[in-house]
C-alpha positions as CSV (number, residue, x, y, z in Angstrom):
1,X,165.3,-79.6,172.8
2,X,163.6,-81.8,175.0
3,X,162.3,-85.5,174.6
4,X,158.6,-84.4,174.4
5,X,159.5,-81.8,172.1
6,X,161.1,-84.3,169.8
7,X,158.7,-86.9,170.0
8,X,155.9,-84.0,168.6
9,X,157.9,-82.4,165.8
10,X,158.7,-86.5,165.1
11,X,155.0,-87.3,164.9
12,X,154.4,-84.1,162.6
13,X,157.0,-84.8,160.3
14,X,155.6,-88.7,160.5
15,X,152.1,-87.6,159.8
16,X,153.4,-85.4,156.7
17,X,155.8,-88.3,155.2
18,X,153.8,-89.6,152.9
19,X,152.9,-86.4,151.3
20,X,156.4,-85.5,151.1
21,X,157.1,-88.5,149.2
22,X,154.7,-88.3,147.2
23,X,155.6,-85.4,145.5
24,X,158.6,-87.2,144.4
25,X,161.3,-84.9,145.9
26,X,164.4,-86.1,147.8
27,X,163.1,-86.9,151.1
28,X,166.7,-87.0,152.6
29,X,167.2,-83.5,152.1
30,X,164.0,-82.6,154.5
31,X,165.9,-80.9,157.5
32,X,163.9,-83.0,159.9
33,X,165.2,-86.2,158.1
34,X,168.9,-84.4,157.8
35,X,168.7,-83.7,161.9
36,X,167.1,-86.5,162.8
37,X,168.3,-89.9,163.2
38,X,165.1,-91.9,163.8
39,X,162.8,-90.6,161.0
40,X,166.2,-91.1,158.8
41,X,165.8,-94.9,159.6
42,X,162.2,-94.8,159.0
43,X,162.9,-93.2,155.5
44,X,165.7,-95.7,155.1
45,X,163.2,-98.8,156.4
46,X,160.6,-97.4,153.8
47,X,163.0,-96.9,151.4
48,X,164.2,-100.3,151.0
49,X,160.3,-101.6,151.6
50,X,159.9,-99.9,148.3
51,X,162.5,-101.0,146.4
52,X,161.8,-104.8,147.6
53,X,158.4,-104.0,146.4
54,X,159.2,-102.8,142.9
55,X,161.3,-106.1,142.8
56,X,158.6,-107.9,143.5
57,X,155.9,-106.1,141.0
58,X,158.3,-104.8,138.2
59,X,156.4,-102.3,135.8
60,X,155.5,-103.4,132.7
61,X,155.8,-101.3,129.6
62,X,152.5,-101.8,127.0
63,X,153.1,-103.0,123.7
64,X,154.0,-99.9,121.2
65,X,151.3,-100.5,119.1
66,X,148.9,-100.5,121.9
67,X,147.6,-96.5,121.8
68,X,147.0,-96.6,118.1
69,X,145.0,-99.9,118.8
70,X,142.8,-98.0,121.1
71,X,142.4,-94.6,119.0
72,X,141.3,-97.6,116.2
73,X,138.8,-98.9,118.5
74,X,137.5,-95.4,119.5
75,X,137.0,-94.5,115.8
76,X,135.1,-97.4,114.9
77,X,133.0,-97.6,117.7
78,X,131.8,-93.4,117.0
79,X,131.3,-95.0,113.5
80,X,128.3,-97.1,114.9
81,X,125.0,-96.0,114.1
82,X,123.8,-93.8,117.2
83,X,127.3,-92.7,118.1
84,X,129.1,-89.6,118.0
């Protein structure tokens, strides 16, 4: 395969990557990724940008209680007069 030829399957595979991720399958097992050394450093480099990123915004879980609060508020609320 020849340079240009990488470079465009490279730039399709690029242009695709973030649909591929986010369907939340292992992008290492892509063949380009497997076959390819650069895009495997991208994925790596993006990889890790994530992780760091997670670090730096951890998920917080809401309070149990917090669903019933809401389904509380939705039935008073289609108790008002002119509701529901």
């Amino acid at each position: 395969m020849n340079k240009e030829h990488n470079k465009q399957v490279c730039e399709k595979f690029q242009s695709e990557l973030p649909d591929l991720i986010g369907t939340g399958q292992d992008i290492y097992l892509h063949p380009h990724v497997q076959s390819c050394e650069l895009c495997r450093a991208l994925v790596d480099d993006l990889m890790t940008i994530a992780a760091a990123a997670r670090q730096l915004f951890p998920v917080e879980e809401p309070p149990d209680a917090l669903w019933e609060h809401i389904e509380m508020a939705l039935k008073e609320e289609e108790q008002l007069p002119g509701k529901g």
